[in-house]
C-alpha positions as CSV (number, residue, x, y, z in Angstrom):
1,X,-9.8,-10.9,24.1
2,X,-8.6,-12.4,20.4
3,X,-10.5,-11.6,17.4
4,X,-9.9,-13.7,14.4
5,X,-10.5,-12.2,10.9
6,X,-11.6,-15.0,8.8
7,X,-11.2,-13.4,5.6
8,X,-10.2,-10.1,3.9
9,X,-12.5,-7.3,2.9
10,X,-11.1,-6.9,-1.0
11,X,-11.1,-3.1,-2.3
12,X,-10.9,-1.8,-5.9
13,X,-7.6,0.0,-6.1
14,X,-6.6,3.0,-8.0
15,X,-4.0,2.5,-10.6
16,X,-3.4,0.4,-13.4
17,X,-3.2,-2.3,-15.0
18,X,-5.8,-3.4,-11.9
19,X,-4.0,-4.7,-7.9
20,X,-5.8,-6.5,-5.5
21,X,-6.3,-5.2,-2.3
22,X,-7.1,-7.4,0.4
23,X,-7.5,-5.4,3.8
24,X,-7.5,-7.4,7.3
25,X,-7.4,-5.0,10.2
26,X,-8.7,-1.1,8.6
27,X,-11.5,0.7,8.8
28,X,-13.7,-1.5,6.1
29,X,-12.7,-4.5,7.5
30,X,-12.9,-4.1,10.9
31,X,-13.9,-0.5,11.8
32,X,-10.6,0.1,13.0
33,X,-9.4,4.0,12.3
34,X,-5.8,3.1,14.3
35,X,-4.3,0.8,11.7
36,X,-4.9,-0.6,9.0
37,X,-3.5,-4.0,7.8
38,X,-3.7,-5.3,3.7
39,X,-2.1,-7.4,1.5
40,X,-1.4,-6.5,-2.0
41,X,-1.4,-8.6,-5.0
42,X,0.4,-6.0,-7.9
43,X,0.9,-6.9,-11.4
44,X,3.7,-6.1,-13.7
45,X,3.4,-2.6,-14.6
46,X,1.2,-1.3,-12.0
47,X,1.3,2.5,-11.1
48,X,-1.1,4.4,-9.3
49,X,-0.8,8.5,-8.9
50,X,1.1,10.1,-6.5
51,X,0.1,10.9,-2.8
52,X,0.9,12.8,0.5
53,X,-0.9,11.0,3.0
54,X,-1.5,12.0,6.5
55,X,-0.7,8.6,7.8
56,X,2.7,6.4,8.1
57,X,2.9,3.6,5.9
58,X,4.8,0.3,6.8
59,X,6.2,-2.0,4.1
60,X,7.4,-5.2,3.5
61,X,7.4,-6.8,-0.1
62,X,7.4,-10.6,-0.2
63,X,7.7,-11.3,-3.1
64,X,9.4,-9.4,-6.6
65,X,10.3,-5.7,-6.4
66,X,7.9,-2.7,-5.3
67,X,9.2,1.1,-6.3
68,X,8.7,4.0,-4.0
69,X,9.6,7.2,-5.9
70,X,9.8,10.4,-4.1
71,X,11.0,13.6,-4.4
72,X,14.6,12.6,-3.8
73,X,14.7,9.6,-6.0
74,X,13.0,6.4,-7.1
75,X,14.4,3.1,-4.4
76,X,13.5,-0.8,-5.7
77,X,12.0,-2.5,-2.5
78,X,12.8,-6.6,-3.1
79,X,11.4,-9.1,-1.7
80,X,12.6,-9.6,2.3
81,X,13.1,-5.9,2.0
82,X,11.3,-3.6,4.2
83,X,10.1,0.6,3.4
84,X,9.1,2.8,6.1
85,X,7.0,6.3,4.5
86,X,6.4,8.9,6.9
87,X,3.0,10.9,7.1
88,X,3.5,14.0,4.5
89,X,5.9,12.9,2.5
90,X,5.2,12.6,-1.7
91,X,5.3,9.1,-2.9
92,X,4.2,7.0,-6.2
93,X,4.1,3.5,-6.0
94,X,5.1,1.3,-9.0
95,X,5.6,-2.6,-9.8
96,X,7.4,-2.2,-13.4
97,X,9.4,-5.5,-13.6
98,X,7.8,-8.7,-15.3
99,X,6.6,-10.7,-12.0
100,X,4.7,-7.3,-10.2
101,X,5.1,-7.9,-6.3
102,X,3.4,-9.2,-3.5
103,X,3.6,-6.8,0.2
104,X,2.1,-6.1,2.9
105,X,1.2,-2.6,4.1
106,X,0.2,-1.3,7.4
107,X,-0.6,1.9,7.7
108,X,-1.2,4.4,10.8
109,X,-3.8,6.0,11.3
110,X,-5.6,3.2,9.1
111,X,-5.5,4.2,5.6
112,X,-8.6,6.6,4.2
113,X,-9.5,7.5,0.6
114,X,-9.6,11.0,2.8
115,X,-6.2,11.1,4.5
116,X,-4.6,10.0,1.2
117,X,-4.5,12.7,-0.5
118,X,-3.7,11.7,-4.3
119,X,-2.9,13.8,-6.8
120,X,-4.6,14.9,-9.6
121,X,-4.7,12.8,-12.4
């Protein structure tokens, strides 16, 4: 069996200035709780609050520079670069420099505003 997803389900994102979210494969989309597949449209100075979710996240930016900071240090992701966060590990995502980024993120279980676990603002 193939299942074609025609178009994306597109979800308000925390952080600002505003990032488009556009989930494929996740539990809005397609009821999935296994994975969840999205592409992100960020702009130039993006940030959204720190998190320790309970799932691993899979990263690849296609276009301009996303930052992952943790609690060992901030690392530029550039384009045809690929991050790998496991579950329970502190991370803040940024896109500070002029062109934001493009990526795509699957993450595993499929992401959950419940298994995220931001922090408080």
């Amino acid at each position: 069996m193939i299942r074609i997803i025609r178009e994306p389900v597109r979800i308000a994102a925390h952080g600002a200035p505003p990032k488009q979210i556009e989930e494929y494969v996740g539990r809005l989309a397609t009821s999935s709780s296994q994975a969840s597949l999205a592409r992100m449209l960020s702009p130039s100075g993006w940030c959204e609050p720190g998190q320790t979710p309970e799932f691993d996240e899979l990263t690849v930016v296609l276009r301009g520079v996303l930052v992952a900071e943790t609690k060992e240090g901030r690392e530029p992701i550039s384009a045809g670069q690929a991050l790998v966060v496991s579950a329970g590990t502190w991370v803040r995502y940024s896109t500070p420099d002029p062109e934001g980024a493009e990526y795509i993120a699957v993450c595993l279980p499929a992401f959950s505003p419940d298994l995220v676990h931001r922090d408080a603002h």
